[in-house]
C-alpha positions, 0 to 999 in steps of 0.5 A: 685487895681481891686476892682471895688470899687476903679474903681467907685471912678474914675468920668470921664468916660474916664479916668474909661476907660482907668484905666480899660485898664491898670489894665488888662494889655492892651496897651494904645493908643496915645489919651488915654496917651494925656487923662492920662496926661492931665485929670488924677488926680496925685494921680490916676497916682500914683496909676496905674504906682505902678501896671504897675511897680509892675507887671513889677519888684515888689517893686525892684529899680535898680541902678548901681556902675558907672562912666561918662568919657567926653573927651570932650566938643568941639563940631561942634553942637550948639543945644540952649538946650545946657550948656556943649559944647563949640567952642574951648578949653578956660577956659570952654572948653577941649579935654583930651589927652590920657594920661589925659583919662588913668588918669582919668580911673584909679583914678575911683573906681576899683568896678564898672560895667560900664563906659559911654562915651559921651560928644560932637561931636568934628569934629577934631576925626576921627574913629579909635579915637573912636575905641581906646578910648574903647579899653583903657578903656577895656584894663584899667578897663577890667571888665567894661561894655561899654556904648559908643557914643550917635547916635548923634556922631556915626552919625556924625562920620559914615557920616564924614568917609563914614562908613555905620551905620551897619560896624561902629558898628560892628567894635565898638563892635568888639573893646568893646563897650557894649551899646549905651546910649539913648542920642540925641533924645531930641524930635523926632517931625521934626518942634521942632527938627528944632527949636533947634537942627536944625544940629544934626541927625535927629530922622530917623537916630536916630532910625535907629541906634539904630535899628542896634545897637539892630539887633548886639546885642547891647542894648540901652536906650532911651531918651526924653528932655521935658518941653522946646518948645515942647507940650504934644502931641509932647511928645506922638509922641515921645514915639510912635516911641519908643515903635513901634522900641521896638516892632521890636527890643526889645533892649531898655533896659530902657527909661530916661525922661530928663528935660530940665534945663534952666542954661547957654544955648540959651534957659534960657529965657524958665521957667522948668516945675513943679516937677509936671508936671515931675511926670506926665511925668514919669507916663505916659512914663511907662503907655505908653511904656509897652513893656520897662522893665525899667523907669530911672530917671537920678537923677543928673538931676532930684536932689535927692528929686524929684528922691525919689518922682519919685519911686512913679510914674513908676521909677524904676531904678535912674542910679547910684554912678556916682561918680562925674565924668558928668559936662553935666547937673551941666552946666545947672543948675542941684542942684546936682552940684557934682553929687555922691552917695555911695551905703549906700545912694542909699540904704536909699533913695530907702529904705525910700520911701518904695522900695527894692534896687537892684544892678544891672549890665549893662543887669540889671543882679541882684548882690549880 
């Protein structure tokens, strides 16, 4: 790949330039991601994300025996992106009692390494509601990692019960929480931020508590919803100010590209954007954010097939069994409309795309 052969069969002189940057390991500026996304052949995109993530973790494709728990969908927010959350419990919407979450906790597969929580931010649930929730799950899968409560909720939590964003999480984590999953970014840019999710945390706060999250030890992933109103350069924005917090903290674990689906929500008159255009945006997110270890492809989101393809485009890492236990993105249309897979699929799609399956836990810890 650093045969300069293979560089003269680049003809745009900018894009030979920014090639050239990325075979030698140098970082990438926001013009040059704008330039990759939009000049770039595919096949070229595939080529350079294969070094970057060849260089990053080899031929290896991580995933992780997990489950999802949503106790529930009543939530204060009305983001118009939003196929899961409803005003009130009717036929389409619930708020789980405690016995229904231990129910649930105990009917989920007794070898898996994580539990996700998170659902919507439901106004009626004070702190120590949060607090209790992880300690049940600790007390009932107690071999589990925790990853709880996107900083959208924590947000609307901490504010609503005058905590500081530093006690809350200390507290949380004294109670088991592991790490916080990367949802709620959606795109960071303040004018789309309003057109969309105009009363949910904006992206200072999101970042901020991540960073906190980071500064208690506190791994995190990260998120970015594309392929809605937003541009290609709101995109790169995005992406800048994750990868400047990653230079601070290092505590981003992974980064999860999530696509918007258009079902059920106040947004269905937008059309979603092309398998191709998601390959580009998995590119260039692992391209640009060199200083992340791991690209996610979410693939209850993303469906199998487009998924397998996506190894070839900077993924390495498709989340994991799930175990059909998420209604979040079937609500908005997503084809996996009973999201689960065992380990032997895992393995046939990683393994028939040409890459090597590796269980992992919640700190990418190999097993077996």
């Amino acid at each position: 790949m650093n045969d300069p052969k293979f560089i003269d069969l680049i003809k745009d002189k900018k894009i030979k330039s920014i090639s050239n940057k990325i075979l030698s390991h140098e970082r990438i500026t926001e013009k040059e991601a704008l330039a990759l996304h939009n000049k770039a052949d595919l096949g070229l995109l595939s080529v350079l994300t294969s070094f970057v993530k060849d260089y990053k973790n080899g031929l290896n494709v991580y995933y992780i025996k997990n489950a999802h728990l949503e106790p529930t969908n009543i939530c204060i927010y009305k983001c118009k992106f939003c196929s899961f959350s409803q005003i009130s419990i009717d036929n389409k919407g619930w708020d789980l009692s405690e016995e229904e979450i231990i129910s649930k906790l105990k009917k989920f597969p007794l070898d898996i390494k994580e539990v996700h929580i998170t659902g919507a931010v439901n106004p009626s649930k004070p702190f120590i509601y949060y607090v209790d929730l992880i300690k049940t799950v600790k007390k009932i899968l107690p071999g589990v990692s925790i990853k709880a409560f996107s900083a959208v909720e924590l947000n609307y939590i901490f504010n609503k019960e005058n905590i500081s964003f530093e006690k809350g999480i200390r507290i949380l984590k004294e109670a088991g929480l592991s790490l916080l999953p990367g949802g709620g970014a959606e795109i960071f840019n303040q004018d789309i931020r309003k057109k969309i999710c105009p009363e949910k945390v904006d992206s200072k706060n999101w970042l901020k508590i991540h960073e906190i999250a980071h500064k208690n030890n506190i791994s995190s992933g990260a998120t970015m919803l594309y392929g809605h109103i937003e541009n290609i350069e709101h995109r790169i924005e995005h992406l800048k100010l994750i990868r400047e917090l990653q230079d601070k903290t290092s505590g981003f674990s992974s980064f999860i590209p999530l696509k918007f689906k258009n079902k059920n929500n106040l947004m269905s008159n937008i059309s979603e954007v092309s398998i191709i255009e998601d390959l580009r945006t998995f590119a260039v997110s692992r391209i640009f954010l060199d200083n992340i270890p791991h690209i996610k492809a979410y693939w209850p989101m993303l469906g199998k097939e487009t998924t397998q393809i996506s190894l070839s485009f900077g993924v390495d890492d498709i989340d994991g069994t799930i175990n059909n236990s998420t209604k979040i993105y079937t609500t908005a249309g997503s084809g996996e409309s009973s999201p689960t897979m065992n380990v032997d699929e895992i393995n046939n799609l990683i393994t028939t795309a040409g890459f090597i399956p590796v269980e992992r836990d919640s700190y990418y810890n190999k097993i077996n």
